[in-house]
C-alpha positions, 0 to 999 in steps of 0.5 A: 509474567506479564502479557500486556501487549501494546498496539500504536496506532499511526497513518499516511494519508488517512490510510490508517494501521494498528502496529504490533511489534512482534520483533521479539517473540516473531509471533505473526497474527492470524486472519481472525485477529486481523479482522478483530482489530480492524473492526471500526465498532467492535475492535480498535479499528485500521484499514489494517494490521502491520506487524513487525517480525524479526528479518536478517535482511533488514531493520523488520520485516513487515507483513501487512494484513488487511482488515478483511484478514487477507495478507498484501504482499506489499502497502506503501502507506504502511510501510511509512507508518513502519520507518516512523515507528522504527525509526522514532523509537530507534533513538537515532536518525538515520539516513535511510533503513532498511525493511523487508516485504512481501516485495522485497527488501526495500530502502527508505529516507526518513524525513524528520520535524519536530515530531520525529520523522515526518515524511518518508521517501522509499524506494518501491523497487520495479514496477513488473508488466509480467507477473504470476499475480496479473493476467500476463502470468498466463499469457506472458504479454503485457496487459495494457490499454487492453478491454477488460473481459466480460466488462464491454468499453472498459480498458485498463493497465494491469500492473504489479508493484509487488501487489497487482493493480488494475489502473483505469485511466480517465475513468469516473472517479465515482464509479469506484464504489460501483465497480471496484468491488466487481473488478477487485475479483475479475477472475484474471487476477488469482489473488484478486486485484486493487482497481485504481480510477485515475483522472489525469489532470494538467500537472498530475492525477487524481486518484480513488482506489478500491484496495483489495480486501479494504474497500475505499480508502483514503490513500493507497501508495503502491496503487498510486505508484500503479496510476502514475506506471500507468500514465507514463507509459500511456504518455500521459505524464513525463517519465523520470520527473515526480508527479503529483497523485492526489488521493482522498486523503491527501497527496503523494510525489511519484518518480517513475524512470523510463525504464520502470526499474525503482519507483519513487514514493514520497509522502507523510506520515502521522502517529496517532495513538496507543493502547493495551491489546484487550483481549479477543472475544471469546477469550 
């Protein structure tokens, strides 16, 4: 019998997976194989692993494993790359699917090109003020605008889009490799933090963010729908409008409503290539 496994590699933005399509056996992987994988020089190499799992809920479930082998509750990148796969291997075009998360089973409009499916719009479900995972899960108060302790000058917007993100509005883009990996572990985040560096702009925002267990990457979809939650509520961009976040990869379309209830991402998405799993070291 045999063992083979194949991996497909995709991205959004330049933010890059490896996919392993676990529907059938319902096999997650652990955080060795993780890192394994993601390694740029000794394994396939991905800003992380997406492995798709059996869900009653939706069409998968899919749990996004970062390349330092932690788990994110949620990615919206991934879960582009996620409906591409499904949907391109599906054999059908629907008008939307469904796909469980760590946030929630979340609704998606696959956009289709001459390549299959092109660009994906995805309901990301509420953006939360007050969550266990944000420094409000002790004080039950927003944190917003607020200084940020132990770091003097500095304010930010804390906000969990399933996942937390602490958004630093008109900071310098290039303090993100300086202070991203400091903040990512400010102790008022239990499960450490995605830090965004946001530059509001005439008709958008630029964006650098320092993901959690990735480091600098070229696209970050729920800490774009962070940023632009962030603008809104400092009046800084129009709520219910989509707003360009241009990130180093490229460009994504956010809807924020007035009422944070269901953010809108919109944004491409690429196949890359596949491969046969090898077999871990040591194996």
């Amino acid at each position: 019998m045999s063992t083979t496994e194949f991996f497909f590699k995709y991205h959004g933005l330049g933010n890059d997976f490896i996919l392993l399509d676990r529907r059938q056996n319902g096999e997650d992987i652990d955080a060795a194989t993780s890192r394994w994988l993601c390694d740029r020089r000794l394994g396939v190499g991905a800003d992380g692993v997406l492995a798709l799992l059996p869900s009653e809920a939706g069409v998968a479930r899919m749990v996004v494993h970062n390349a330092d082998g932690s788990i994110a509750e949620m990615c919206g990148n991934g879960l582009r790359c996620a409906v591409k796969y499904l949907v391109d291997n599906s054999g059908e075009k629907p008008e939307s699917i469904l796909v469980e998360t760590g946030a929630g089973v979340l609704s998606c409009a696959p956009g289709f090109g001459s390549d299959g499916v092109a660009q994906v719009e995805i309901s990301m479900g509420p953006a939360r003020l007050v969550a266990p995972n944000l420094p409000s899960g002790a004080t039950q108060t927003p944190f917003l605008a607020a200084p940020i302790p132990g770091h003097p000058g500095l304010t930010g917007h804390a906000i969990s889009m399933g996942n937390p993100h602490l958004v630093l509005l008109d900071q310098p883009l290039e303090d993100a490799s300086r202070l991203g990996p400091v903040l990512e572990r400010h102790p008022g985040f239990v499960d450490r933090t995605n830090v965004e560096f946001v530059r509001v702009d005439e008709d958008g925002l630029t964006v650098v963010v320092w993901e959690r267990g990735c480091g600098l990457t070229q696209a970050c979809g729920t800490g774009a729908c962070a940023a632009a939650v962030a603008a809104v509520l400092a009046q800084r961009r129009p709520a219910d409008a989509w707003s360009r976040v241009s990130l180093p990869g490229g460009d994504l379309l956010i809807r924020v409503p007035s009422d944070l209830s269901d953010i809108r991402m919109r944004g491409p998405v690429a196949f890359v290539f596949t491969g046969v799993v090898p077999d871990a070291p040591g194996r």
